[in-house]
N, C-alpha and C positions, 0 to 999 in steps of 0.2 A: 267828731263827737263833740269837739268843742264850739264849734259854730249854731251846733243844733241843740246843745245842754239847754236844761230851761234856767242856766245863768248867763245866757250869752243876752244881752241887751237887743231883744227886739220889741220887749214889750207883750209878746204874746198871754201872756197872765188878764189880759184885759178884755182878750175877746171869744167868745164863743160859738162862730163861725151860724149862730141859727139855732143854736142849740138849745140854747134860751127860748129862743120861741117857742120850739118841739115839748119844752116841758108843759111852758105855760098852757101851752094850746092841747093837753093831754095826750098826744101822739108818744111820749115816751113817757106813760105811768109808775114805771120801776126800773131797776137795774138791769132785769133779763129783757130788755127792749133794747138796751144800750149795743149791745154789740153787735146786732144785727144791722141796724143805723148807720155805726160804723163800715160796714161791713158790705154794705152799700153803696154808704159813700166812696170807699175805695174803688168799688167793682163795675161802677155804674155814675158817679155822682161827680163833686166837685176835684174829690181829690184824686181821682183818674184823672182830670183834664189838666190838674196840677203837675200832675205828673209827667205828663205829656208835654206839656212847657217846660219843664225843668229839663225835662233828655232834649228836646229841640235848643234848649238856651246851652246844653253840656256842649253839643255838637257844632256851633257858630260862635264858640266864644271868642275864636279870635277873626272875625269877620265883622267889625263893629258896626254897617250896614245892615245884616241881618240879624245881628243880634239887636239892636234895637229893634228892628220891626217885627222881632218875636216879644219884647219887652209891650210894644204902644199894642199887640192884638191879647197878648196874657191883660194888659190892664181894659180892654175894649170887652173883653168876655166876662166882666164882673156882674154876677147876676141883681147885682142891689149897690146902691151907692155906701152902704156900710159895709158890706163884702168889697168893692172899691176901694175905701179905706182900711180896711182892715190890711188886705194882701199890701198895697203900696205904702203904708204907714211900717210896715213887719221889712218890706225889703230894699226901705231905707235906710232903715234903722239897722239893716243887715248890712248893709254897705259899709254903712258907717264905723261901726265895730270891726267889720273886717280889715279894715285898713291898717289894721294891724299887724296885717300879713301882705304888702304890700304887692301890686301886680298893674301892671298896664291897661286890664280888662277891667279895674275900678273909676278909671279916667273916663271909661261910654256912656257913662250912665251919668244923668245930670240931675234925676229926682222922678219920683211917678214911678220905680220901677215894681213890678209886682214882686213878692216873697220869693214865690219857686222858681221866678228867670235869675232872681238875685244870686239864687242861692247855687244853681243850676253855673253858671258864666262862674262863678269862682272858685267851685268845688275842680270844674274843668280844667280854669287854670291854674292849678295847683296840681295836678293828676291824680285827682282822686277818679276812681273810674265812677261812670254811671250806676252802674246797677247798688255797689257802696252809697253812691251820694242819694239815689231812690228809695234805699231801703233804709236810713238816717231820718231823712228829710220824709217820709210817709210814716216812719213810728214816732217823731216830734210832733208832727200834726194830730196825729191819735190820741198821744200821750194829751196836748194841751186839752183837745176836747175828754179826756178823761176828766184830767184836772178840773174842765169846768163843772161837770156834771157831777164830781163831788163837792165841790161850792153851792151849788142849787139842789145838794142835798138828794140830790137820785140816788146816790148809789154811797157806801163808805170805801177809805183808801183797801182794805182789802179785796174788797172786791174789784174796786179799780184795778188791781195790780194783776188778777183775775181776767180780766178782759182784755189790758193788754199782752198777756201771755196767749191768751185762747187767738188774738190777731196776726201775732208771730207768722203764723205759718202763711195765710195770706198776704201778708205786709211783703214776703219773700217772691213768694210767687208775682205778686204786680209789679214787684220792681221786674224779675228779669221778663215779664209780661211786654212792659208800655219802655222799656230799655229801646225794643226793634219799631216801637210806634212813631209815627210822624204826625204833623198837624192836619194833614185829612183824618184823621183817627179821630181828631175830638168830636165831643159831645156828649150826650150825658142823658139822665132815663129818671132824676130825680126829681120831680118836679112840683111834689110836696115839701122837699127840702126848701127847693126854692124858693117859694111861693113865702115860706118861713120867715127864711132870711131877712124878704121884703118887709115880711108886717112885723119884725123885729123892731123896725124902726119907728114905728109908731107906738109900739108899746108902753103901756104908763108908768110900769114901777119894772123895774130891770137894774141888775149885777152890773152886766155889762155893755162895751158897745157896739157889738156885734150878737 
């Protein structure tokens, strides 16, 4: 719980995963749009294939071979150079702070690593089980994009608090879902999200930088 607080220094306050985009671009008018989105994303989108890497990186943390070449394809599957930085800026930064809990499995990694293989290889080695470290690490992700989306003024904190309740029950079920999934499993059905993320980065007046 402490790795995934929104005081653990990864920085996460700063990006909005596209979500930005989705407003500017009218695809998410109001607040009753948000959870669906979400919801999606989980089911269907980025944070399924997050997911999926973080149980593959749980399962090889101590195999520093594969667990690298789960690290350089989580960072190869970035659908945008800002979704690129965003994941390896967040599970660097997650490295780093963790070192405070110190483990052999922090020595693999030398930089570039994505968020959810970071977070994945050290939840492991420490014995936190999967399906705990999935269901953590998919309501921090939720949660941040809540957060954004009360900064851009969609929705207020009540409501936020509203949505991440109503995602509870699915956040549960994906984790013990993509816990038995492998990296044949990936992929993804969202590709308006996508497309988002991309023209984030051209955008002229933006929060944030993602």
């Amino acid at each position: 719980m402490t790795w995934l607080s929104p005081a653990f220094p990864v920085g996460g306050f700063v990006y909005s995963g596209g979500l930005e985009a989705a407003v500017e671009g009218g695809h998410l008018a109001d607040g009753n749009a948000l959870a669906p989105w979400l919801s999606t994303l989980l089911s269907s989108g980025s944070l399924r294939n997050d997911a999926i890497l973080l149980g593959e990186a749980h399962r090889v943390f101590d195999d520093p071979e594969r667990l690298l070449g789960v690290a350089e394809l989580a960072a190869a599957l970035a659908g945008s150079a800002e979704r690129y930085s965003e994941s390896v800026r967040q599970g660097d930064a997650f490295l780093a702070a963790a070192s405070a809990w110190p483990h052999a499995v922090l020595d693999v990694f030398s930089g570039g690593t994505a968020y959810s293989v970071a977070v994945g290889a050290v939840a492991a080695a420490h014995g936190v089980t999967v399906c705990d470290t999935l269901a953590a690490y998919l309501h921090a992700q939720c949660a941040q994009l809540v957060s954004a989306a009360i900064r851009l003024g969609l929705i207020g904190q009540r409501q936020g608090v509203a949505v991440l309740a109503g995602l509870e029950p699915l956040i549960l079920r994906q984790s013990e879902a993509v816990a038995g999934l492998t990296l044949d499993d990936l992929g993804s059905a969202t590709v308006i999200a996508d497309m988002l993320s991309m023209r984030h980065e051209t955008q002229y007046s933006r929060l944030f930088q993602s």
